[in-house]
N, C-alpha and C positions, 0 to 999 in steps of 0.2 A: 671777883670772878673765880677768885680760887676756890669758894664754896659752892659754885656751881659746877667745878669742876669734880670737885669730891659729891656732892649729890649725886650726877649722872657717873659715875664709877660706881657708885652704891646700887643705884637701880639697874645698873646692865648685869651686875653679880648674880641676880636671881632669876634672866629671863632664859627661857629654856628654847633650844635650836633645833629641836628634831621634831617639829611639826611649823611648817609655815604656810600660811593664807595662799588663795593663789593667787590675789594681785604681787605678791612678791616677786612673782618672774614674767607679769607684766609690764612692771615697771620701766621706762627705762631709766635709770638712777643716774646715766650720763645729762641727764639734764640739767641746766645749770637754777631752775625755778621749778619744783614741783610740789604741788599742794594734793595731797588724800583727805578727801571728806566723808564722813563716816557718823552714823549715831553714834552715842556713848554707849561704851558695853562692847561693839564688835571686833574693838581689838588695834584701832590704829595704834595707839602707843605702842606695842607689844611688836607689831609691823616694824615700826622706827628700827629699834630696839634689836629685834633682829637680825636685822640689813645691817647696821652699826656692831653688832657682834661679829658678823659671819665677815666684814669686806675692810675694816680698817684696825690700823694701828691703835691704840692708844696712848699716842705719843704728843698730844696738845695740838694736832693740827683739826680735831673734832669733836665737836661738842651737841649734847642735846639737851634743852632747858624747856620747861613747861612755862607757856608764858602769864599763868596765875601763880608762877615764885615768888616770892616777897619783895627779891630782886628788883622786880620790874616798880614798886611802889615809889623808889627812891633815881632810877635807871630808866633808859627809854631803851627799846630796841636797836636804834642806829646805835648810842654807845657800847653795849653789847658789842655788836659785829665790827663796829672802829676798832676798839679794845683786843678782840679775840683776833681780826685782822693782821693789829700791826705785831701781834705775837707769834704770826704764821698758822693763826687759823685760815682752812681749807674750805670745810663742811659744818655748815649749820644747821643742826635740824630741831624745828619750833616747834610745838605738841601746842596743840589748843588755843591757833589765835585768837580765836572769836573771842575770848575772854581781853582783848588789848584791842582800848578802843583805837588808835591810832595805826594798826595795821598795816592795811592798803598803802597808804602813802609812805610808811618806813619799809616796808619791804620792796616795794618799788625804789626809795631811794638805793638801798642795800644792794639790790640787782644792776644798777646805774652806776652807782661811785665803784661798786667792786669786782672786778670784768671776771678775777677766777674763784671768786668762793660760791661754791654751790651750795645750796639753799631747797629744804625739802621743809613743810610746815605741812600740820593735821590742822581740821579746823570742823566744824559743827558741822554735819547735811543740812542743816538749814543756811549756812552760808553764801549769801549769794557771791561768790568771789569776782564774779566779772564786774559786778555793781559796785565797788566799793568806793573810797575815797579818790584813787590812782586807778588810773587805768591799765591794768596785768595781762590783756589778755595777748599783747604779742609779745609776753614776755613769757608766760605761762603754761606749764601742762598740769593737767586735774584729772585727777582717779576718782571715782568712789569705792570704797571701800563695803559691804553686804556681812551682813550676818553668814554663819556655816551654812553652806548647800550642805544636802543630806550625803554628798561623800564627802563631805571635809568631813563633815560629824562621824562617817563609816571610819574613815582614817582615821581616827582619834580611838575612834572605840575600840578598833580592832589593832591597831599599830601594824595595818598595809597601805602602801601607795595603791590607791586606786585612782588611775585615771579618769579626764574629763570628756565630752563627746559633746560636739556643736548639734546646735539642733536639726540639722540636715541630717548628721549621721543618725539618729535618732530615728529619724522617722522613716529612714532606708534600713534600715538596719536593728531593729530593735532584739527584735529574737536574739540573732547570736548574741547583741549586746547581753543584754538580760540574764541571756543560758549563762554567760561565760562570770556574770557576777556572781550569782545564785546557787552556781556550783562551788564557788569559795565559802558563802555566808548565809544565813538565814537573816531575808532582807525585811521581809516584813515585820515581827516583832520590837525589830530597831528603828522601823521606820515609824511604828506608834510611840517611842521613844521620842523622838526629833523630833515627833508633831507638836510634844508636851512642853519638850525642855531642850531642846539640840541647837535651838538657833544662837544662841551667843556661846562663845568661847568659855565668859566668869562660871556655865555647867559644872567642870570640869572642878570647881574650889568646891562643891556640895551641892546636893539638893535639895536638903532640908530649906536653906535658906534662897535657893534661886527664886521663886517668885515673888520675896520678901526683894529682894534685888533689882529684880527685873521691875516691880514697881517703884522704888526708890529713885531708878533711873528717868521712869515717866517723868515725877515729878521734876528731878532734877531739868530736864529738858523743857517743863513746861513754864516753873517757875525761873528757871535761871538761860537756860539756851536763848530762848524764842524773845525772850525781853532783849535780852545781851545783842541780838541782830536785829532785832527790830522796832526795839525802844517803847515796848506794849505796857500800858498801866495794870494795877491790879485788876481792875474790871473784864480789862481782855482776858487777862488767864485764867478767870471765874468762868467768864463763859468758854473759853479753850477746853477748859477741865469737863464742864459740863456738856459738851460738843462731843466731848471725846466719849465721854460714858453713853449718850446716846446713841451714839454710834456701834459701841463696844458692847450694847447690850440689844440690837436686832439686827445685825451685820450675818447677810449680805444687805445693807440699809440702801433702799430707793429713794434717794431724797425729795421730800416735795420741799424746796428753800426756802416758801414762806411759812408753813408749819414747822420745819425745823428752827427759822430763826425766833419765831414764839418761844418755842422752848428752852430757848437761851436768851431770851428776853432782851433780844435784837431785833431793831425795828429795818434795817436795812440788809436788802436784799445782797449788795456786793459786800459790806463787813461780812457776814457767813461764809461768803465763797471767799473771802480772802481765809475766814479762820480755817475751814477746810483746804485753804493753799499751805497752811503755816502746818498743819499737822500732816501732812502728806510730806513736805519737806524734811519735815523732823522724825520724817519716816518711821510716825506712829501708823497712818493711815496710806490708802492704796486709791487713790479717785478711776476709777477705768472710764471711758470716755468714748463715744463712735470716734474716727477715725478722720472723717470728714470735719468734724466739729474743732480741731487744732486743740492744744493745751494747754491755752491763755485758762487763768486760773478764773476768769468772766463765766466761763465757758461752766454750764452746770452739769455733774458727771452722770454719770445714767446708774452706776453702782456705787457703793462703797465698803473698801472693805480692811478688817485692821490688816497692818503692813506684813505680817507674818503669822503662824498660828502659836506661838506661843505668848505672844499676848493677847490672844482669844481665851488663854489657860488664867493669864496674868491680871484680866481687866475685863473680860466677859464672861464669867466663871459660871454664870447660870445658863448662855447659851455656845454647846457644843456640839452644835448638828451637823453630822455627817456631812454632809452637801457643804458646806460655808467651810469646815477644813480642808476639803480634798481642794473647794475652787481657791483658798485662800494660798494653800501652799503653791498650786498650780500658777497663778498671778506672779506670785512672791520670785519664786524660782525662774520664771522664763523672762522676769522684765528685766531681770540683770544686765541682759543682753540684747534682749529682742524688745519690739513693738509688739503693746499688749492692746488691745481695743475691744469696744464691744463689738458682738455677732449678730446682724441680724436673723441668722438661722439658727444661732448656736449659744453658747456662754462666751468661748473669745474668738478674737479674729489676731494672728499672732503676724506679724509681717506683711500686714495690707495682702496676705495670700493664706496661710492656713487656717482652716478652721476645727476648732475643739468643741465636744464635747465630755463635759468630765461625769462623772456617776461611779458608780460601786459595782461589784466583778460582773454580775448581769447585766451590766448598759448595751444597750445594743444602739446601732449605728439606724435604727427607726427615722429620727427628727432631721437628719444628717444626709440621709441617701437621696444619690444625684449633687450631691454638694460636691463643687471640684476641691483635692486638698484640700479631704476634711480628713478626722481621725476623731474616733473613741478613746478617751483615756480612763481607765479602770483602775480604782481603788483593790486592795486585796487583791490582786494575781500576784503571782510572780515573773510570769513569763506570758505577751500576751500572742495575737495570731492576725495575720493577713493586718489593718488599718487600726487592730485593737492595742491600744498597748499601757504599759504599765505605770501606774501615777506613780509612782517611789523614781521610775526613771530620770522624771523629767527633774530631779533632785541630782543629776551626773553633769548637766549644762556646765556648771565651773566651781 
């Protein structure tokens, strides 16, 4: 244990405290069970890490270990927590369970046998944590964790706080919002920035090599995540991989399921909608869905689209059409929070009540008028008028 001890002293030396995510003050960290799920790349380790910098001693009562340590090859996790336990550990916090098949049922022990150590683990977005071996869920609170909104991304670039705005205030409120940004920054040039490269944090190490990155991560998730939760042979992640590129290269993609399961050389209609359930989880892809129709992954989506626009940059390189970034970021950024669905008057229906349509500064509210809580979202403004308002904005949500 002592080398884990000196490990996680080593790693917390180089994480830096003056920019943090904003589930950080979401949290509530008096929990005595909390699990963040998150792609790889957005940063949960760095989260850990953090919180562990900025709120405790380092005095042996806390520890943070990745649980693909070597450790673990000879070690189970309950000895871990006995061990750090009877030495007067406090605070546990596990980076990457998904990687430990025996999970579920030792951290369920771990919460049972030991009434005051709290316990905070990261684990894959495709985890289904309620599903596992043990049953956690009244034991449990779960975050997910999102790539940078375009003001985390502003914050970073600029080195200012700028605050978040729920989407209520948004749509009462956009003008002043917008004047009061705009007047700080020139929002658009940054915001063709973020559309490229701003969604993951690892930006920030270069650019030359972010999309070299950004795909390295696909794979890592397709060959190694999605097996690791779901036990998939090579064949599956042949046709995953090949699923994915279809998608990634005519997206916004209307599925027809049995022309697409051809092309992945799948003869059954529910294997496809479960591989499209697996890459939506692993929040490569975005299924939008009418509303009426529920989210069982059965359920076929009416669009699809990649999970962000910079793997549009990453992994659809030949299609960058206007229309498919503005609606891709638009999705991206408002389902953090909100109910995204499809419209049947429009592109989305956001809250079982408003409705969007998104286009470039010319949009005009034509297709939309007489629509109750609708609203035009416009590409290129800065600042927009009356029900028009600014696609860069809906990048302030959190």
């Amino acid at each position: 244990m002592e080398k884990l001890f000196q490990r996680f002293n080593n790693k917390l030396k180089g994480i830096p405290t003056h920019f943090k995510r904003y589930l950080f003050h979401q949290i509530n960290w008096n929990d005595r069970l909390i699990a963040i799920k998150g792609s790889r790349g957005v940063g949960k380790t760095t989260l850990l890490l953090q919180y562990i910098k900025a709120n405790h001693t380092l005095d042996g009562t806390v520890l943070y270990v990745s649980l693909d340590d070597i450790y673990f090859q000879a070690n189970t996790l309950v000895d871990l927590a006995d061990e750090f336990y009877i030495n007067g550990g406090k605070y546990l916090y596990l980076d990457e369970v998904h990687k430990y098949d025996n999970w579920s049922l030792e951290i369920k022990n771990i919460y049972d046998n030991y009434n005051d150590l709290n316990v905070v683990f990261t684990s894959s977005s495709i985890l289904e944590i309620y599903k596992g071996d043990a049953d956690l869920s009244r034991r449990l609170v779960s975050y997910e964790l999102k790539g940078l909104s375009f003001r985390e991304y502003l914050t970073l670039e600029q080195n200012n706080e700028l605050g978040s705005y729920t989407l209520n205030e948004i749509l009462t409120n956009h003008i002043e919002i917008a004047t009061s940004i705009t007047e700080q920054l020139k929002v658009l040039p940054l915001f063709k920035e973020y559309i490229k490269t701003g969604y993951y944090p690892f930006y920030k190490e270069g650019m030359t090599s972010y999309y070299q990155k950004l795909n390295n991560i696909i794979n890592l998730i397709l060959e190694t995540d999605i097996p690791s939760v779901y036990k998939t042979e090579y064949q599956t992640i042949h046709k995953l991989k090949k699923l994915l590129y279809v998608i990634a290269t005519s997206v916004p993609f209307q599925p027809n399921i049995t022309k697409l399961s051809e092309k992945i050389d799948t003869t059954s209609r529910s294997s496809t909608l479960q591989y499209l359930d697996y890459l939506e989880k692993a929040s490569l892809i975005s299924n939008l869905k009418t509303s009426a129709k529920g989210s069982n992954y059965l359920v076929k989506p009416d669009k699809i689209y990649l999970e962000n626009t910079n793997l549009i940059y990453a992994i659809g390189q030949s299609i960058k059409e206007e229309g498919n970034l503005r609606e891709t970021f638009f999705f991206n950024q408002l389902s953090n929070s909100n109910k995204v669905n499809t419209s049947k008057e429009s592109d989305f229906l956001v809250n079982d009540t408003f409705t969007f349509e998104v286009g470039g500064k010319n949009k005009t509210d034509k297709q939309i008028k007489g629509v109750s809580d609708s609203f035009v979202v416009s590409d290129n403004i800065e600042v927009g008028f009356n029900k028009k308002i600014p696609l860069w904005l809906f990048g302030f949500l959190y």
